[in-house]
N, C-alpha and C positions, 0 to 999 in steps of 0.2 A: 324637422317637424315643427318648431317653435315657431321656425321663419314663415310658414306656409300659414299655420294658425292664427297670424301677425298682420292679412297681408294686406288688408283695410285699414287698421290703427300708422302703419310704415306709410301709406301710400298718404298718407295727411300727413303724416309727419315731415314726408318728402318733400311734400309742397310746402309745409313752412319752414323747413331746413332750406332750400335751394334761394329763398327769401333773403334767409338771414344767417346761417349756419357759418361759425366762424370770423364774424365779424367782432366777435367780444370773447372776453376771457381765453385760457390756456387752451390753445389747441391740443386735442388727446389723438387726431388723423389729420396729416395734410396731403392735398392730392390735388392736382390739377381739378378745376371745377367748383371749389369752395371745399375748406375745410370741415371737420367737425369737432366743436369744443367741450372742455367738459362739464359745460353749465348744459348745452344742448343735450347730449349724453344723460346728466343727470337727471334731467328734466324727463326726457323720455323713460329712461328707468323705473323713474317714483310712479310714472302712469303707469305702464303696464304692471308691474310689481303691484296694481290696485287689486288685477285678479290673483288672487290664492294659489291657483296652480302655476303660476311661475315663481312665485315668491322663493322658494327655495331655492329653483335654477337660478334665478338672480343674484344671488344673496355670495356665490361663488365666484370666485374671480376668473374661473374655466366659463362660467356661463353669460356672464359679462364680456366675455371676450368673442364667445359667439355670436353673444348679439351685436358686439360692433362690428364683426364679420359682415354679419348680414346689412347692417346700414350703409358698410363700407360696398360691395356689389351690387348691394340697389341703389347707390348715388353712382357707379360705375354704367351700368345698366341704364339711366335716365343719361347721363355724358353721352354714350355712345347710340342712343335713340335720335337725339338731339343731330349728333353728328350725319346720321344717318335720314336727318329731316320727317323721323315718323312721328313728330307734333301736329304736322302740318297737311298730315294724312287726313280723309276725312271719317276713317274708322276711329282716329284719336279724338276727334270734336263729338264726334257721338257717345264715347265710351264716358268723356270727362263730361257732357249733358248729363247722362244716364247716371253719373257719380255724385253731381249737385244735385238733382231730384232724390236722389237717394237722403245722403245728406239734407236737405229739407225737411224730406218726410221725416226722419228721424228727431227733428229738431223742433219741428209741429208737434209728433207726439209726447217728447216732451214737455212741452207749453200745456198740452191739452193737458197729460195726466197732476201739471202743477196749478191750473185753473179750473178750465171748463167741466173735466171729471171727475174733481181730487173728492175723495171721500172721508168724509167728518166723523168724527167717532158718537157722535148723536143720531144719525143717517145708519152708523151700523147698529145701533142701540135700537134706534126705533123700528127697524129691517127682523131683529132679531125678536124684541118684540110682539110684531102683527103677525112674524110667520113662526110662531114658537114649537107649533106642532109639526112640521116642517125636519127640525131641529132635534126634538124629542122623542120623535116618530118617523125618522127620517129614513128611508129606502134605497136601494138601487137596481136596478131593470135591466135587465139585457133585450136585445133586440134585435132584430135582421130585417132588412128593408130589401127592397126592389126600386131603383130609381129610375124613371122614363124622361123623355124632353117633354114630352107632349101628355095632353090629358085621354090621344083617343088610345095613345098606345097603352097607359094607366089603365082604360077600362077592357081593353083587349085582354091584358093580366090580368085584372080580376076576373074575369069570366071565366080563364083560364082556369083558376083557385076553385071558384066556384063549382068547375066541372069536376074537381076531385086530383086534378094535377099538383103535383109539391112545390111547396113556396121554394125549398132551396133549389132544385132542380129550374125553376122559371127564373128566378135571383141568376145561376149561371149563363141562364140563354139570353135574359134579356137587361137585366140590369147593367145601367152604363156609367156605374160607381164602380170602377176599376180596380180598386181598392178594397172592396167586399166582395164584389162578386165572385171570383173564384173558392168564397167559403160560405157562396149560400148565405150571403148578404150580412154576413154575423157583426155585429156593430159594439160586441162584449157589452160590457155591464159598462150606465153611466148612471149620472145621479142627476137630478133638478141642476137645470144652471148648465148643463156642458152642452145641450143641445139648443136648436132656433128653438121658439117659444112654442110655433103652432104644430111642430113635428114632436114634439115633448108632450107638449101638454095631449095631443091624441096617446101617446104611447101609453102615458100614467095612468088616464082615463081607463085603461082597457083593465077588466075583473080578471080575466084569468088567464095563465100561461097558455097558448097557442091560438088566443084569441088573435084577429087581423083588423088592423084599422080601415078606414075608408079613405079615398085616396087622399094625398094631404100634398095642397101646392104650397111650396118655400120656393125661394130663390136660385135653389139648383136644378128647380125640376118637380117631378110629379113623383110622390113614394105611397109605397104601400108598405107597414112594418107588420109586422109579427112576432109579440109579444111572447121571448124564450125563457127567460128569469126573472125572478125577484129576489130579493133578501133584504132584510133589516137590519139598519147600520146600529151602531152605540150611539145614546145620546151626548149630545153638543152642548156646552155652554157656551156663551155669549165670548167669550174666551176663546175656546176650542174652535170655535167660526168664524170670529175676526176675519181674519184671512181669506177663507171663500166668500164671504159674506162684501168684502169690499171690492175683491173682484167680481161679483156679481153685481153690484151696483156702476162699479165704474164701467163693465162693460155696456150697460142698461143706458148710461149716460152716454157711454159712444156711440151705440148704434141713433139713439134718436138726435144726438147731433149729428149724425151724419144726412139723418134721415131729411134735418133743417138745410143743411147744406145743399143736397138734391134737389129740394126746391126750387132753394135761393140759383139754384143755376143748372133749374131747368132742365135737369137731367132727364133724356128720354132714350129707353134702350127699342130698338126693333125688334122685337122676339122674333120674327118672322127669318129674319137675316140670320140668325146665329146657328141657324140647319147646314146652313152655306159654307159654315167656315169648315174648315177643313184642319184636322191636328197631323198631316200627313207631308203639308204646304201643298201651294198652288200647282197645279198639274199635276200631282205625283199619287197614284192608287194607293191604295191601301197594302196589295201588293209588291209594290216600290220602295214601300218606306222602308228605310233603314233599319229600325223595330223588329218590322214582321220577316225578315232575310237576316238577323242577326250581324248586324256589319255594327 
């Protein structure tokens, strides 16, 4: 179970083991393919041991010894790939592409959150400030939506509502939030900050429990919610909020930098095309798919 939980931090590690591994200090494994020392060993240790939940396995000379099990048949496992020429596969070039964009992105967003979005304790002072009532007065709402692609299918639903049909019962048949829909769209209680701006801010807006919004287009689609809960939180201090209070900010700074991004390069999506795609792949029914037959 360690090893499985591992299996990204190993798989870097393998890459700069197979580099260098063994070249310096006391060998603690030697094996055809490069050794491993135990400066490499320790090294790797002190990293993982950063997370808490292994600190104690490690800490043991049983569970150190597991973990060098496990480095030991993943440098066995990379020998016998190698041997076996699946580097030069072209499922391998694609996986190790898919591995460095990963890697990148992980690496961008750290850049971002230690520049472009990092947030100043003046920024959350002044945040805590202008929205104090917010804070002092602060709420959370429950809610159930209907999500459609389209705005005629949106108005088709509401009509529906209109004629006296139930929002959960239309939420089962028509909502293609997969993830709600089988409970009648229920989206539980959230507070300011968890949802997109213009699906929140209709929610808040609405006076009274079973009240229903007008349709509201965001970037997954068309919704219609229905206002199921309120309640009233304890008040926050400047303190107490810190924390959501700079993730809301940082996040406020991500989306409109990305928003500058999209510009800068011109990003144009076809709405029209994305009807087309299909989550079942190319030729295969809905019927077919693997999913709906239980394979």
């Amino acid at each position: 179970m360690l090893r499985k939980n591992l299996v990204l931090t190993v798989v870097i590690v393998m890459i700069v083991c197979l580099a260098g591994c063994g070249k310096k200090g006391k060998v603690i494994v030697r094996m055809k393919g490069g050794g491993i020392t135990v400066n490499d060993f320790q090294e790797e240790i002190i990293k993982v041991s950063q997370n808490p939940y292994y600190q104690g396995f490690l800490a043991t000379v049983g569970g150190k010894r597991q973990y060098l099990e496990g480095l030991i048949e993943e440098r066995i496992l990379v020998v016998q790939a190698k041997k076996e020429e699946l580097h030069k596969k072209k499922e391998y070039k694609e996986r190790v592409r898919e591995m460095k964009d990963q890697v990148l992105m992980g690496l961008m967003m750290e850049e971002l959150r230690r520049k472009h979005i990092a947030v100043t304790e003046n920024e959350i002072n002044d945040y805590y400030e202008n929205q104090k009532d917010e804070f002092l007065n602060s709420e959370k709402v429950r809610a159930s939506h209907i999500l459609l692609t389209g705005r005629e299918d949106a108005e088709i639903v509401m009509k529906k509502l209109k004629d006296g049909e139930k929002f959960e019962d239309l939420a089962k048949q028509y909502s293609i939030d997969s993830m709600t829909a089988a409970r009648g769209g229920d989206l539980s209680y959230f507070s300011k900050g968890d949802m997109v701006p213009d699906f929140e801010r209709a929610i808040f807006n609405l006076s009274n429990v079973g009240d229903i919004t007008d349709i509201i287009k965001t970037q997954f689609g068309y919704h219609i919610v229905k206002l199921t809960g309120r309640k009233k939180m304890e008040e926050k201090t400047v303190s107490d909020a810190k924390d959501d209070i700079s993730k809301l900010i940082q996040r406020n700074k991500y989306n409109e930098l990305m928003e500058q991004y999209k510009r800068e390069m011109k990003v144009d999506i076809n709405e029209e095309l994305l009807g087309d795609v299909s989550t079942f792949g190319p030729g295969m029914s809905e019927e077919e798919a693997p999913v709906k037959n239980g394979k």
